[in-house]
Structure formats: C-alpha cells, structure tokens
C-alpha positions as CSV (number, residue, x, y, z in Angstrom):
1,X,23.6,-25.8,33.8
2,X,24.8,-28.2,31.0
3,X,26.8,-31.3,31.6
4,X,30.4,-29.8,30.8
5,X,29.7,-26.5,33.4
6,X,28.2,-29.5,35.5
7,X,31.6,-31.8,35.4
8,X,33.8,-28.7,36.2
9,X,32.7,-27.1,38.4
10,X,32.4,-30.7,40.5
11,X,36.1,-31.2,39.7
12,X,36.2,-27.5,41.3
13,X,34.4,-28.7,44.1
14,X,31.5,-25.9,43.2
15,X,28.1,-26.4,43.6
16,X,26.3,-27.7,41.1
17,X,22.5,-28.7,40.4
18,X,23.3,-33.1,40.5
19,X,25.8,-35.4,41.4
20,X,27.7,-35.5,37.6
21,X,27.5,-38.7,35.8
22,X,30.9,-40.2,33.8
23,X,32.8,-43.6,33.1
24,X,34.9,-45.1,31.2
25,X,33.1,-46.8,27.9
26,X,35.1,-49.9,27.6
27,X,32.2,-52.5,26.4
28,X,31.4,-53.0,23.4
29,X,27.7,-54.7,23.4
30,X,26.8,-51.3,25.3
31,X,27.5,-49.1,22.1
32,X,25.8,-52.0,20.2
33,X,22.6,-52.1,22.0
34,X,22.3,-48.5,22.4
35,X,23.6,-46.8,19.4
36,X,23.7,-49.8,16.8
37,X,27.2,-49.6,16.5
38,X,30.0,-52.6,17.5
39,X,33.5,-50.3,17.2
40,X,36.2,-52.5,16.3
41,X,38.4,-49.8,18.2
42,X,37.8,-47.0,20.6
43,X,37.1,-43.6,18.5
44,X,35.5,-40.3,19.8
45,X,32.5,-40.5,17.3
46,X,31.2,-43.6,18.8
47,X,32.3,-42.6,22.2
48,X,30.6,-39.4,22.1
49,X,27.0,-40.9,20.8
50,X,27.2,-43.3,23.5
51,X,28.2,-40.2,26.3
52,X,24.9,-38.5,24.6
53,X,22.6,-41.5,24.9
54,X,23.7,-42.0,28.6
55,X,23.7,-38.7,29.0
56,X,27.0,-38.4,30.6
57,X,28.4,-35.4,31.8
58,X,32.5,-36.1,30.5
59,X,34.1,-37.9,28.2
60,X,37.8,-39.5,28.1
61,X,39.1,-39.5,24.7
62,X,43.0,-40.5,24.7
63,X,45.6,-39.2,23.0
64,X,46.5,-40.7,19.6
65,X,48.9,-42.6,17.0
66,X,50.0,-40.7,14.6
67,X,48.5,-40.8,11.1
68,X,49.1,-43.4,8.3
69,X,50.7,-45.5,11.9
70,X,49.6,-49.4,11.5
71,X,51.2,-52.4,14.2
72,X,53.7,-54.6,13.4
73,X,51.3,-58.2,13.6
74,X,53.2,-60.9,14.9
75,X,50.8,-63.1,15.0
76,X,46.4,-63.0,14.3
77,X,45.9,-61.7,18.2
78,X,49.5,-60.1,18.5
79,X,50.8,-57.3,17.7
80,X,54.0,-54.3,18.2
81,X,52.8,-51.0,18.5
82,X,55.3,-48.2,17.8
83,X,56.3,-48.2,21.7
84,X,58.2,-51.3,21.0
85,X,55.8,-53.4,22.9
86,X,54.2,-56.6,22.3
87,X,50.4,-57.1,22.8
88,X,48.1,-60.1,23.1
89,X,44.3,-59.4,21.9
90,X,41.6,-61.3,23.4
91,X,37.9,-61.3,23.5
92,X,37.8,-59.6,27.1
93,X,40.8,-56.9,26.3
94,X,38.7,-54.3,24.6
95,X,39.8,-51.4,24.1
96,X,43.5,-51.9,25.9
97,X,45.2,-55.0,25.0
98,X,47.8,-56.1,27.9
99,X,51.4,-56.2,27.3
100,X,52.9,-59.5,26.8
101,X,56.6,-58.4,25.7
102,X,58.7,-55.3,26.6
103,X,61.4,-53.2,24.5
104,X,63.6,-52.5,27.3
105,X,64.8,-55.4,29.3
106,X,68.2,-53.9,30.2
107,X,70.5,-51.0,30.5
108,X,71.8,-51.3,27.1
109,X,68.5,-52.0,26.1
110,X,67.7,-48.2,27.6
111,X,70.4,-46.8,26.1
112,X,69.6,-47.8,22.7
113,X,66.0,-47.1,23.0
114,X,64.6,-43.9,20.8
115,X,60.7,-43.5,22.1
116,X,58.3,-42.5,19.7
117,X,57.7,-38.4,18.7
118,X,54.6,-37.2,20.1
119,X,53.7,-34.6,18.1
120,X,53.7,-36.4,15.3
121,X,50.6,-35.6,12.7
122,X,47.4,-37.1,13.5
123,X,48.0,-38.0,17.2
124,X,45.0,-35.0,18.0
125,X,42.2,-36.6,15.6
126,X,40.0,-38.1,17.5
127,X,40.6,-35.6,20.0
128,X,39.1,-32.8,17.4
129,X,36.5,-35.1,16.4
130,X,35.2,-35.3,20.2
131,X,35.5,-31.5,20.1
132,X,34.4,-30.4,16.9
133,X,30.9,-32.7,18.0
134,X,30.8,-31.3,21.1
135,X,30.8,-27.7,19.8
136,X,27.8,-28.2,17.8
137,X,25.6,-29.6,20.6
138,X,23.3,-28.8,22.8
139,X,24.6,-29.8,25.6
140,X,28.3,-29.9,25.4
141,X,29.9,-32.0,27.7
142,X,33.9,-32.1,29.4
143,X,36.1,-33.8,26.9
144,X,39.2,-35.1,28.8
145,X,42.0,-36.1,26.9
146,X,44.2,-39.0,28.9
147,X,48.2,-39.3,29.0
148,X,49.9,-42.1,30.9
149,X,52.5,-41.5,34.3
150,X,55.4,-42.7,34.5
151,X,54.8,-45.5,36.2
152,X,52.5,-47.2,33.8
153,X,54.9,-45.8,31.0
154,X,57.3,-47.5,32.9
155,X,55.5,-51.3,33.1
156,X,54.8,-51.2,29.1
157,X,58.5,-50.5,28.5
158,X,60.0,-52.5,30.9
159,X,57.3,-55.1,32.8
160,X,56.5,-54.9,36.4
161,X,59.1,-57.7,37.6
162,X,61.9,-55.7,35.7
163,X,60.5,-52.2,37.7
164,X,61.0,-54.8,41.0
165,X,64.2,-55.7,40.5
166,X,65.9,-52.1,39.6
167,X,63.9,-50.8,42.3
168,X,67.1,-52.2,44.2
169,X,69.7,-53.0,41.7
170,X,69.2,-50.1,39.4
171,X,66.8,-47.3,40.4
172,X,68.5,-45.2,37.7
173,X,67.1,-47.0,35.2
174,X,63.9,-46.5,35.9
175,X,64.3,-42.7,36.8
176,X,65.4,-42.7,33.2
177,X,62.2,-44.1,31.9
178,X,60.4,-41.8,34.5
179,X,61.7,-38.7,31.9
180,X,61.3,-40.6,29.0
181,X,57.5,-41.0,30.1
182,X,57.1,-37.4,31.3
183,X,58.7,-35.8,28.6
184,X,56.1,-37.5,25.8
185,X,53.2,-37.0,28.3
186,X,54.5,-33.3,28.6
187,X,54.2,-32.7,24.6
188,X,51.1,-34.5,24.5
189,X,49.4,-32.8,27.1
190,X,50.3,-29.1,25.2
191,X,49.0,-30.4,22.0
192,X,45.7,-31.4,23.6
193,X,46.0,-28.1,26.0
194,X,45.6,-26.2,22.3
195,X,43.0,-28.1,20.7
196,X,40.8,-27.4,23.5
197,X,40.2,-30.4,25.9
198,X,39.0,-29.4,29.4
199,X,41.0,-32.0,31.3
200,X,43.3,-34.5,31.6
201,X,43.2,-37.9,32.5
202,X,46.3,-39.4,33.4
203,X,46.3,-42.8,33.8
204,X,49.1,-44.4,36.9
205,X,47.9,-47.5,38.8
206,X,50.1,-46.9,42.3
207,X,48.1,-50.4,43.9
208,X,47.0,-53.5,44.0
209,X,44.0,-55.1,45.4
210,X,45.6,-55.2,48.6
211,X,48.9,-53.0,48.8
212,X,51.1,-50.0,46.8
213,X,52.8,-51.5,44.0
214,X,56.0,-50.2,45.3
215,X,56.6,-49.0,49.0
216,X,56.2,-45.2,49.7
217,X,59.8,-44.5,50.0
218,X,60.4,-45.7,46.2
219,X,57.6,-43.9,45.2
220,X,58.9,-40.7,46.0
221,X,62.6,-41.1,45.3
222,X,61.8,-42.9,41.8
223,X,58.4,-41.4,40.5
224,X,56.8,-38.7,42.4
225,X,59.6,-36.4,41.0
226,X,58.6,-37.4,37.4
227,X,54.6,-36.9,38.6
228,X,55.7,-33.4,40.1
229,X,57.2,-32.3,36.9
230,X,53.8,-33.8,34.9
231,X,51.5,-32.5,37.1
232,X,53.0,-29.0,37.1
233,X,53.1,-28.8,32.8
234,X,49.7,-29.8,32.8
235,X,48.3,-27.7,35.5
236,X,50.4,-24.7,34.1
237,X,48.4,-24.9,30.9
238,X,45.0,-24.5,32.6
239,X,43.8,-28.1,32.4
240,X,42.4,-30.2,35.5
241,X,44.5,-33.1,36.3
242,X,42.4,-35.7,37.0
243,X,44.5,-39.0,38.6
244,X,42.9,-42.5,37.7
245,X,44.9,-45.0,40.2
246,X,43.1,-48.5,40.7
247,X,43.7,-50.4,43.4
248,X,44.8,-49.4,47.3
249,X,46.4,-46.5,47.0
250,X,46.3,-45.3,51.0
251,X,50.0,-45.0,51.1
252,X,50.2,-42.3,48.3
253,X,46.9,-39.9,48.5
254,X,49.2,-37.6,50.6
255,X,52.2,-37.2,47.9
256,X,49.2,-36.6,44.8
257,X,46.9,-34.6,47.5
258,X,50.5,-32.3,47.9
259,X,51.1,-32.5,43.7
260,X,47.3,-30.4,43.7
261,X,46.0,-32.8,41.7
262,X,42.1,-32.1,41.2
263,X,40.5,-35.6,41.1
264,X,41.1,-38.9,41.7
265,X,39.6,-42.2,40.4
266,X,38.6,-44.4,40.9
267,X,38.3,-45.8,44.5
268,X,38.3,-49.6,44.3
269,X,36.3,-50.8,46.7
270,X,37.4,-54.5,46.2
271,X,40.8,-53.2,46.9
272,X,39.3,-51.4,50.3
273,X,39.0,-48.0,49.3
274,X,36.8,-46.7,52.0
275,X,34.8,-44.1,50.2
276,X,33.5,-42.3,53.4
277,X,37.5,-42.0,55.0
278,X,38.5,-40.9,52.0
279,X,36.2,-37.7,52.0
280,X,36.5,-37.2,55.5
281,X,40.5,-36.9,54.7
282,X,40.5,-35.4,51.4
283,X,37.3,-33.9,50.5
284,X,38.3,-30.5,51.1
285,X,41.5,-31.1,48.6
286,X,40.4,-33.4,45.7
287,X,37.0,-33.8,44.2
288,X,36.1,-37.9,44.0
289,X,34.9,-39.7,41.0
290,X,33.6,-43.0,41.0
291,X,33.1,-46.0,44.0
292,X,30.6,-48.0,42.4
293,X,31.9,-51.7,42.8
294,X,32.7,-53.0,38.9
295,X,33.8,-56.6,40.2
296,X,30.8,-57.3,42.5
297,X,27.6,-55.2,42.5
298,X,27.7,-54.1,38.4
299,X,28.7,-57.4,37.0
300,X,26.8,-59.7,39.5
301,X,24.2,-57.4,41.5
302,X,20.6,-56.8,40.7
303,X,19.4,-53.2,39.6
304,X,18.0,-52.5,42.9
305,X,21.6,-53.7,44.3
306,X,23.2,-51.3,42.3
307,X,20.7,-47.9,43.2
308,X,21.2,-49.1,46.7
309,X,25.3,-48.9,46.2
310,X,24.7,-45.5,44.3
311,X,22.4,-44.5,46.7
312,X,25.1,-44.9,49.7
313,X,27.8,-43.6,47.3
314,X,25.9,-40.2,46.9
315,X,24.9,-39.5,50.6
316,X,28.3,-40.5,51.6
317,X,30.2,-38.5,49.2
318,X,28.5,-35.6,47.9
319,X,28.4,-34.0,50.8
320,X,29.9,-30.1,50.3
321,X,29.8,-30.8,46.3
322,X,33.2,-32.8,45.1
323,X,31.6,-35.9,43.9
324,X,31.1,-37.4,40.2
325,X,29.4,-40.9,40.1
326,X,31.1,-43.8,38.1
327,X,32.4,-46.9,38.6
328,X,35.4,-48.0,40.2
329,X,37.0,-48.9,37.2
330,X,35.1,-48.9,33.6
331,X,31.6,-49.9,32.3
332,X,33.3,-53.4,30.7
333,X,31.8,-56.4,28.7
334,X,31.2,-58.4,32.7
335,X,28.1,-55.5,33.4
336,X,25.2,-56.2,32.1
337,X,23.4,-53.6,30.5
338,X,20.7,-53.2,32.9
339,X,22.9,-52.5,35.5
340,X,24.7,-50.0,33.5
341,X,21.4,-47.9,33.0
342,X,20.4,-48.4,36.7
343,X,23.9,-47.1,38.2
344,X,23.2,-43.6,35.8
345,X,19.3,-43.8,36.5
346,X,20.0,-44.2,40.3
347,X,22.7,-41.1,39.9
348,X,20.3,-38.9,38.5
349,X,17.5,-39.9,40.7
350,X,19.6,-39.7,43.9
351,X,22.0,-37.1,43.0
352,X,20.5,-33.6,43.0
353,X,21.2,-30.9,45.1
C-alpha cells in the first residue's frame, strides 16, 4: 500500500496497513535542517521534499495567485494582496501573514467591491508542480489542494468585530460575502478537481479556545447555507472535503457531520476537543485527523512526552480505521525538531494494524 492509497482510503474510513501520517509544514528551520533549504515562501517543491523526508502520507498545497501577481508593499513588513487586504509580516507568521486592515468595512464598501477572478493563469502552478513530482515517484502521496469557507473569507474581507456587529445589524451583508467567498472557492475547487488533486482542504475556523465564534443559530442562517452549496460543488467533482476548524467546535460537528463532509481537523485539545467523545459520536461519519497537542506537548514536551500523547491518540482513535495522525494545528517554528520526528516516529511505531 503506498502513502496516497494509505491517506484515502483512511479518509474513506477503509482499512489500511498504519495509522497515516500528515501535517501542515509551516516551519521553516524544519525544511532547513532536513532538506537544506530555508523557503522564503511556501511552494510545493520544497513542500514535497520535506513530505518525502518525513515520509508523510498527504500533502496540502493551496491554491494560487495568479501569474506575473506581486503585493502592493506598504511598508518593509506590510503588504496588500489582490483581496484588498492589508497584512503585517513578522518573524513568527510564516507562511500566513495575519490581516491587519480590511477592504470592506461597510455596505457601500460591499457594494463597490469587485473580488479577484479565480481562474486567472497561474493560480494551478504549484498545484501541477506537487503533481507532476508526485507522478514520477515511488511512492506517490495524496496531494490536497486547500480553498477557504466563507467564514474565514469573510474575517479577511471584513474583520471579525465587523462579522459581530452585522451578525445583528446587518446579516445581509455578510450572506453577501458568504457568496462572494463560495463562488471563488467554487471555481477554484473545479480548476484543482481537473489538474488532479485528490482532496480538498478547506480551511473555516468555527471556534475559539473556549466557545463557537458565532452561536449555532447564526451559523446556520448566515453560513451553513454558503458551506452547503461549497461542500456539495466540491464533493460533486469527486474530491474528499476535508474540514480544518481549530478551536471548540462542539456546537457545529452536527451541521458539517449532516454537510458529509469526510474529515475533520484538527481537534484542539487546548480548546477541549475530547478526542475519545468525538469518535465515539462521529467515528462512524467522519474520519479524524490530528489531536496531537501543538501548544503544549510539541513545543514544550519531551520526545518520550510526545510518543506517549501519540501513543494514547492511536489507541483512542484508530479504532475501526478513520484516523490520520497530526497535530492539532501545524508543525510551526515553537516545535522543536526532535519532537517533530518523535510524533511521526511514534506514529509509525504505534500505528499499524
């Protein structure tokens, strides 16, 4: 079984010969120690050398600018990009700046707004990259391209204490950045549907470390409607959804379990994501990836800390297949290296069937 036959049929909730490995590759001294190269941005060449050295069994490679596309700098650390918002870089951001400034700050603001065209050449080039390398190996592994909900659409366009305020004064607003959000993620999800990517990320944090950003009934007025629509576009073109939501996300597992998404990431346990209630309730419905505490035991943790955690994460949740080890958010510049090999080690030590 090689590590792309291994990732989907997990996602399928299928047997397979070990527990797959994935994460997100968001630190930059791990592609330096271990493949001698420091990217100054995320690209699919160095990303897929690093998924080959770990020996990873998927890779996230996001969709793209389009070609000959360069930021409007503002400053030496911030930038435009061609969403209309304004990003600070610093030392601890890589590869996804945060948002300091948003285009639409009111209705007229909406109404005047023209969002970028996502079909636009070159947005698929790293994409092909990722699959043209992947072709050629081995041991090909599941290349999953990533869109954005419309939720976090929503929070670059607008800011999260705008989405609070219309979420009383002027839902509409925000239903109408809802479409704007699907209807780019729905043209970005066919173009990566043809070039061949086995799944799709997409990427819409729903909590916080200790609540829903918004209260159920919002959600599903407001942007369960836009998900729906998503969900069923990408799913229609034979691709696994695959839902990355950080934070406590309790109050909306039923609303994505009854969307048929396929997976969902990545379980914060510092936001109290209980990883044995939530394959007791859902195990049969959605395969789980990830669990593995990134703000606690990876940062601060010994090795033998972190096979223990893995250790407990495998038994717990691997149970009737349905189970892909990571972390519960990304491998970032806080983890030290060790700990980074021991979490994979551990998985592949602990994790066969």
């Amino acid at each position: 079984m090689n590590s792309k036959e291994r990732f989907i049929k997990a996602v399928h909730r299928q047997p397979v010969d070990r527990v797959p490995l994935f994460d997100f590759l968001f630190q930059q001294p791990l592609y330096t120690e271990l493949i001698g190269t420091t990217p100054e941005s995320f690209n699919a060449i160095d990303a897929m050398k690093l998924t080959e050295v770990l020996n990873l069994d998927g890779v996230w490679i996001p969709y793209g600018a389009f070609a000959g596309w360069t930021p409007t700098k503002l400053t030496d650390t911030r930038y435009i990009d061609e969403w209309g918002t304004t990003f600070e870089q610093c030392s601890a951001s890589w590869p996804i700046d945060p948002p300091v400034d948003y285009p639409i700050k009111s209705k007229e603001d909406l109404l005047a707004y023209i969002p970028p065209d996502a079909n636009l050449e070159g947005r698929l080039a790293e994409i092909n990259t990722a699959i043209q390398i992947n072709s050629k190996s081995s041991n090909p592994v599941a290349v999953c391209g990533g869109v954005a909900g419309p939720l976090t659409t929503a929070w670059m366009l607008a800011g999260y204490e705008n989405i609070c305020m219309w979420l009383y004064d002027d839902p509409e607003i925000l239903v109408e950045i809802a479409d704007i959000a699907v209807d780019y993620s729905i043209d970005a999800a066919s173009q990566m549907s043809i070039a061949g990517v086995d799944a799709l990320f997409l990427s819409e944090d729903l909590g916080s470390s200790t609540g829903g950003l918004m209260s159920p009934k919002h959600f599903k007025e407001i942007f369960k409607p836009a998900l729906a629509k998503l969900i069923s576009h990408i799913k229609n073109k034979g691709l696994l959804v695959l839902v990355h939501s950080c934070g406590r996300i309790y109050d909306f597992l039923d609303d994505l379990v009854e969307l048929k998404i396929d997976a969902i990431h990545p379980l914060q346990r510092t936001a109290g994501m209980d990883l044995s209630d939530v394959k007791t309730k859902y195990g049969d419905k959605l395969c789980i990836i990830g669990n593995i505490d990134s703000s606690r035991t990876l940062p601060y943790g010994s090795p033998e800390d972190v096979e223990n955690e893995v250790k407990e994460a495998i038994e717990t949740a691997s149970k009737n297949w349905g189970y892909i080890l990571a972390s519960d958010h990304s491998l970032h510049d806080g983890i030290p290296i060790v700990n980074i090999k021991a979490m994979f080690d551990a998985g592949r030590k602990y994790g066969k069937y």
